[in-house]
C-alpha positions in Angstrom: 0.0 0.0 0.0 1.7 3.4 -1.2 2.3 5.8 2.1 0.2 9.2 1.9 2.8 12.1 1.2 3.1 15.9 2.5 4.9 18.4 1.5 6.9 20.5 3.7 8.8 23.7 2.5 12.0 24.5 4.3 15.0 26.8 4.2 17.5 25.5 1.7 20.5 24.3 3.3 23.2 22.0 2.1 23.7 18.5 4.6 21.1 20.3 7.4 22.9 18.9 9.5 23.8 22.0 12.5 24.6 25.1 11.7 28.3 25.2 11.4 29.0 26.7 7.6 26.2 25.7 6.5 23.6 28.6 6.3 19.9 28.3 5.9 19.1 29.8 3.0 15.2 31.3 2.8 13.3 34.4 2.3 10.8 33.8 6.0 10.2 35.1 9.0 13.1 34.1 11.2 15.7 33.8 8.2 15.6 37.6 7.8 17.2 37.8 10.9 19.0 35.0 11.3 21.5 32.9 9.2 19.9 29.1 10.2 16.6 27.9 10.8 15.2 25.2 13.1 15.3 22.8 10.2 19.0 23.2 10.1 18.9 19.8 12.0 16.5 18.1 10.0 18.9 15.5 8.8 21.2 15.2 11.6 20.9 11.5 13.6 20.0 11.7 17.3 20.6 7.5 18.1 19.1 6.6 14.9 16.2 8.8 14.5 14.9 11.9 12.6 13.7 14.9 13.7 12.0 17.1 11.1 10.9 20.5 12.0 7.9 22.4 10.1 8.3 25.9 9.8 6.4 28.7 11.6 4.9 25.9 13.8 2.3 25.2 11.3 0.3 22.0 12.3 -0.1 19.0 9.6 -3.6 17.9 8.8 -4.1 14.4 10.0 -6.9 14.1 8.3 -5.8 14.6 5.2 -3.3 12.0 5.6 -6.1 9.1 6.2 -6.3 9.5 10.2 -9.3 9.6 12.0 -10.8 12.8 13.6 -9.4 12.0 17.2 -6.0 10.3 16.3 -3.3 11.9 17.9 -0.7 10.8 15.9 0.0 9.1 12.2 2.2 7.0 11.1 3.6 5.1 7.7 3.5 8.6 5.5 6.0 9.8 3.6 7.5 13.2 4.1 8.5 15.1 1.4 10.9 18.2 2.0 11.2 21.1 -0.4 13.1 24.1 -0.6 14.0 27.0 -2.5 16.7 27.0 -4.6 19.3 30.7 -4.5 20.7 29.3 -8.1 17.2 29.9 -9.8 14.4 30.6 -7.5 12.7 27.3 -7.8 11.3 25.1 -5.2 13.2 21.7 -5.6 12.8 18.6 -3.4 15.8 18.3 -1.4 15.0 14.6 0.6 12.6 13.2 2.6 11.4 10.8 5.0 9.9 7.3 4.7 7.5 5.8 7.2 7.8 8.7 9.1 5.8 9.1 12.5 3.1 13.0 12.9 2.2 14.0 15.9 -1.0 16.0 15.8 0.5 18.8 17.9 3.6 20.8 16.2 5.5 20.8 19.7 4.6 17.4 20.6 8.6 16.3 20.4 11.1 18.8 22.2 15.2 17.8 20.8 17.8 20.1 22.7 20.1 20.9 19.4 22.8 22.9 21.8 23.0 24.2 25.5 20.5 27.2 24.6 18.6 25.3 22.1 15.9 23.0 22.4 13.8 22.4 19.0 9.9 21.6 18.7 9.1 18.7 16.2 6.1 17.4 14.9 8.0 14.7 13.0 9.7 11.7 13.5 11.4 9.2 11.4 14.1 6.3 11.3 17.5 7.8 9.9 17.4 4.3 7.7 14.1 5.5 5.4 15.4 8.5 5.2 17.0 10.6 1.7 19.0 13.9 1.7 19.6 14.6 -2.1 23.0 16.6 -2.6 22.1 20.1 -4.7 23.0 19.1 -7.8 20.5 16.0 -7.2 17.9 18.4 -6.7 16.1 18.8 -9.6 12.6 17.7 -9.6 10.9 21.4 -9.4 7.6 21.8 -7.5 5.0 23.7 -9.0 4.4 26.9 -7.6 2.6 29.5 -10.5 -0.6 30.5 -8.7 -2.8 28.3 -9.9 -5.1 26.2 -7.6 -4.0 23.0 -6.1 -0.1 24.3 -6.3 2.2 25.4 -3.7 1.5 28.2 -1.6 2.3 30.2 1.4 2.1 27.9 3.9 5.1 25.7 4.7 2.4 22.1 4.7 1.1 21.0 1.1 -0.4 18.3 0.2 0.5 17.9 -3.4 -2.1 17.6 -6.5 -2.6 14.6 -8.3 -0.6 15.0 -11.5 2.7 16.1 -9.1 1.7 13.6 -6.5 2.3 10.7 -9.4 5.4 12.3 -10.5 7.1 12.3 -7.0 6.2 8.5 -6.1 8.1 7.6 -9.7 10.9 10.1 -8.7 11.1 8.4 -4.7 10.7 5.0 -6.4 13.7 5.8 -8.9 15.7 7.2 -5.7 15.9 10.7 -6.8 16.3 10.3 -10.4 13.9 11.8 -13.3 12.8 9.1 -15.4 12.6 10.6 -18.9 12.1 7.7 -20.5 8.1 8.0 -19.9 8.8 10.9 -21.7 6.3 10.9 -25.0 6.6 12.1 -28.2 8.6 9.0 -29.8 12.4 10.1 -30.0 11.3 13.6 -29.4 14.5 15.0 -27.3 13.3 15.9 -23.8 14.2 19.5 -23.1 14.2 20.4 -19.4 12.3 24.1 -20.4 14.5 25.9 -17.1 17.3 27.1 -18.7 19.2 27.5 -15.3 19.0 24.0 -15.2 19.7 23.2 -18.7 22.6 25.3 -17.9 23.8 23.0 -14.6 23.3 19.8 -16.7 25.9 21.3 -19.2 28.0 22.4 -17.1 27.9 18.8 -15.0 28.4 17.0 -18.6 31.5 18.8 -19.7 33.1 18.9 -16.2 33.3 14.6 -16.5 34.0 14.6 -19.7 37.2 17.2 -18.7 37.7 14.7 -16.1 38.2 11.5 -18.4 40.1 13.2 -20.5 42.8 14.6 -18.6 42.4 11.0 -16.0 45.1 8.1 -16.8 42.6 6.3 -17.8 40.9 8.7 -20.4 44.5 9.0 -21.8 45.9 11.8 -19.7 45.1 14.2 -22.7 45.4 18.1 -22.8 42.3 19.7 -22.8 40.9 22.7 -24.5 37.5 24.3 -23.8 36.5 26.5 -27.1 32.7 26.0 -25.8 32.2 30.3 -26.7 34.6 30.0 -30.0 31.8 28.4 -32.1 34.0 25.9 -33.8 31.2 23.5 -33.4 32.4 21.3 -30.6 33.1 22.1 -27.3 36.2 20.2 -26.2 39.4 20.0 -28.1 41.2 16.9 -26.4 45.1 16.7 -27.5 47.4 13.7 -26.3 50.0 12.4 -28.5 49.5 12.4 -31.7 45.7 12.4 -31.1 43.7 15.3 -31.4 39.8 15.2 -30.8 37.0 17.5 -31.3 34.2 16.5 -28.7 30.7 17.8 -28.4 29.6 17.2 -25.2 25.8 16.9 -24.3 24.1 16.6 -20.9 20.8 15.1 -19.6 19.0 15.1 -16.2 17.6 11.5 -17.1 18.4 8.3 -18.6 16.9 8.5 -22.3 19.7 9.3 -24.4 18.1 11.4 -26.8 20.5 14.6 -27.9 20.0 17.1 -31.0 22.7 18.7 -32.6 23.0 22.4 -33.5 23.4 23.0 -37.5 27.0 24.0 -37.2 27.6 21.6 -34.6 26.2 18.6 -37.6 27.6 20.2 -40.0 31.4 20.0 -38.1 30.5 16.2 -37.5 30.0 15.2 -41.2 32.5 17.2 -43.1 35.1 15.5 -44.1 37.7 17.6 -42.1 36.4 16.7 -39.2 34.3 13.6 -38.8 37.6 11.4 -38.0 38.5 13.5 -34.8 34.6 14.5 -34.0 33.6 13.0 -30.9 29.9 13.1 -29.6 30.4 12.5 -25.3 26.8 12.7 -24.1 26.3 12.4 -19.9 23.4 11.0 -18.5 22.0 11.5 -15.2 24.3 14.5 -15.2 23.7 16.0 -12.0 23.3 12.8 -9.9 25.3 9.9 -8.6 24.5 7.7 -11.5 26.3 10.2 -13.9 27.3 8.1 -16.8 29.2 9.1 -20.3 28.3 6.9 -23.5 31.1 8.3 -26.1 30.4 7.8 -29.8 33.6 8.0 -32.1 33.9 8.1 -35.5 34.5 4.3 -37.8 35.9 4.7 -40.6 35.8 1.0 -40.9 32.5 0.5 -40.8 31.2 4.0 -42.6 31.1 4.1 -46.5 29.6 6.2 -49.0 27.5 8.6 -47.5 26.9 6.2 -44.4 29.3 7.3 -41.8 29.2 5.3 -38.4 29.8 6.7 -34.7 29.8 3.7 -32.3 30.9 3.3 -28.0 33.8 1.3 -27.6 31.8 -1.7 -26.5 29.6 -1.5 -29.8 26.6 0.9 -29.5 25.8 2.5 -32.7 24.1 6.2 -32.6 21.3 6.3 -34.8 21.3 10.1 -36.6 17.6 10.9 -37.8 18.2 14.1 -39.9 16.3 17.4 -40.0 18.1 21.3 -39.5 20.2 19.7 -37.3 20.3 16.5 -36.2 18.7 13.7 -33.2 21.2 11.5 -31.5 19.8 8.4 -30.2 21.7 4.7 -30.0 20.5 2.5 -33.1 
C-alpha cells in the first residue's frame, strides 16, 4: 500500500545537519534575521532517528493523511521536503522521510540541538528510510505558479494529483527523473528551465574534462572553445591524437540529444568527422552520472553512411532534420 505524502517547505540548506558553515538559505520570518533555521537539524541522527521540524509551527492535517478525527498521531506517510533554490528561485525537493511518524501537535517532540537550544518537532522518522539529495541532485521542481491546487504560502502541502504521481516515480527511482516515460517518440526531452539546462551542461563537460585529462581517459590536454563556435566544445590533445568532442548533458536516462546545425555540419564534413567526438552524460547532476562516447568508424562508414559507435559496440542512430537527433540504433 503506497504511504500518503506531504509536503513540507523549508530553508534551503546544504547537509542540514547543525549550523556550522552551512547557512539556511530562505526568504521567511526568522531567516531575515537570522542565518539558520530550526530545520538546520533536519537531517542530523539523534541514536538513529529523525527529527523534522515544520516551519512557523504550522500543524499538519491528520486528516488529510487518512487519520481519523481524534488520532493523535499518524504514522507510515511519507515526508516530502522542499526548498527553494538561490541558483534559480525554484522550489526543488531536497530529501525526505519514509514511514515517518506526525504527531497531531507541532510541539509534541522537544530535541535540545545545543546548551541554549531546544527544537519543537512534529515529526519523527528512522534515519534508515530517510534521503537527503546533494544540490546538484535536486532537480525535480515543485510547482508553484498561482494556480489552484499548487504550492502556496504555507510551509504544509499536500501535493495535486498530476505532481503527486510524479514524486512517487521520482522516490521510487531514488531521486532520479525518469525521462524515459517521456512521449513524443524520440522527441528529445528539453528540461524548459534554462538555469538547469545550464547546470546539466556544465555537469556533462566537467566529466568529460575529467576523463580526459584521467590516466585512464589518456591523460590528454584539454581545450575548452565552448564560446569559439568551432562546433564542438572540447578540443582533447594527447599524443598524436587530437579530438573534437561535443559534449551533451541530460537530467535523465533517455539518451536522446539534438545537434546544433553548425555543430552537424562539423560532424559530417570530411575535415572533421575522423576526430569529431559526440560525449553525451546521463543523469548528469546525480550519482548515476554516466558518459556513452560515440567516435567516428571509418571502418564501418562508406559512402555517404558514416558510423559513430561506443567502444563496446553501440551504434548512434542520426535521424536528420536542420540539425540532427542522437539516439543509439
Amino acid at each position: 500500500m503506497e504511504q500518503p505524502l506531504v509536503f513540507v517547505n523549508v530553508g534551503w540548506m546544504v547537509s542540514y545537519q547543525g549550523v556550522n558553515n552551512d547557512p539556511t538559505l530562505g526568504g521567511h520570518g526568522w531567516l531575515k534575521n537570522h542565518d539558520y533555521g530550526h530545520e538546520a537539524w533536519n537531517f542530523l541522527s539523534v541514536k538513529g532517528e529523525l527529527y523534522g521540524y515544520v516551519p512557523r509551527s504550522a500543524r499538519i492535517n491528520l486528516k488529510r493523511l487518512g487519520a481519523n478525527s481524534k488520532d493523535e498521531m499518524i504514522a507510515g506517510v511519507t515526508v516530502v521536503w522542499i526548498a527553494r533554490n538561490p541558483r534559480d528561485g525554484g522550489t526543488y525537493i531536497a530529501g525526505w522521510y519514509r514511514n515517518a511518524l506526525i504527531h497531531k501537535e507541532s510541539n509534541h517532540l522537544k530535541v535540545a540541538r545545543s546548551s541554549k537550544q531546544v527544537v519543537e518537532y512534529q515529526i519523527q522518522a528512522p534515519a534508515s528510510e530517510a534521503r537527503l539529495l546533494n544540490p546538484d541532485q535536486r532537480i525535480l521542481r515543485v510547482p508553484t505558479a498561482k494556480v489552484k491546487g499548487n504550492l502556496g504560502q504555507s510551509p504544509v502541502w499536500y501535493g495535486n494529483p498530476d505532481f503527486l504521481t510524479r514524486v512517487r516515480e521520482y522516490l521510487e527511482n531514488d531521486g532520479v527523473v525518469d525521462n524515459r516515460r517521456e512521449k513524443g517518440g524520440s522527441k528529445a526531452p528539453r528540461n524548459q528551465d534554462p538555469e538547469m539546462r545550464k547546470l546539466v551542461e556544465l555537469a556533462a563537460v566537467r566529466h568529460a574534462i575529467a576523463y580526459y585529462t584521467s590516466q585512464a581517459g589518456g591523460s590528454h590536454t584539454v581545450k575548452s572553445v565552448e564560446l569559439d563556435n568551432v562546433g564542438w566544445d572540447l578540443t582533447v590533445i594527447g599524443g598524436d591524437v587530437t579530438l573534437k568532442v561535443e559534449v551533451k548533458g541530460l537530467s535523465g536516462s533517455n539518451l536522446c540529444v539534438e545537434l546544433t546545425p553548425n555543430e552537424y555540419r562539423k560532424m559530417s564534413s570530411p575535415e572533421h568527422r575522423n576526430m569529431y567526438v559526440v560525449y553525451v552524460v546521463t543523469n548528469a547532476l546525480t550519482p548515476y552520472a554516466k558518459s556513452n562516447v560515440f567516435y567516428y568508424n571509418s571502418d564501418a562508414s562508406h559512402g555517404r553512411v558514416h558510423v559513430w559507435a561506443t567502444e563496446d559496440g553501440q551504434l548512434l542512430n542520426i535521424e536528420e532534420f536542420v540539425g540532427a537527433r542522437l539516439t543509439i540504433a
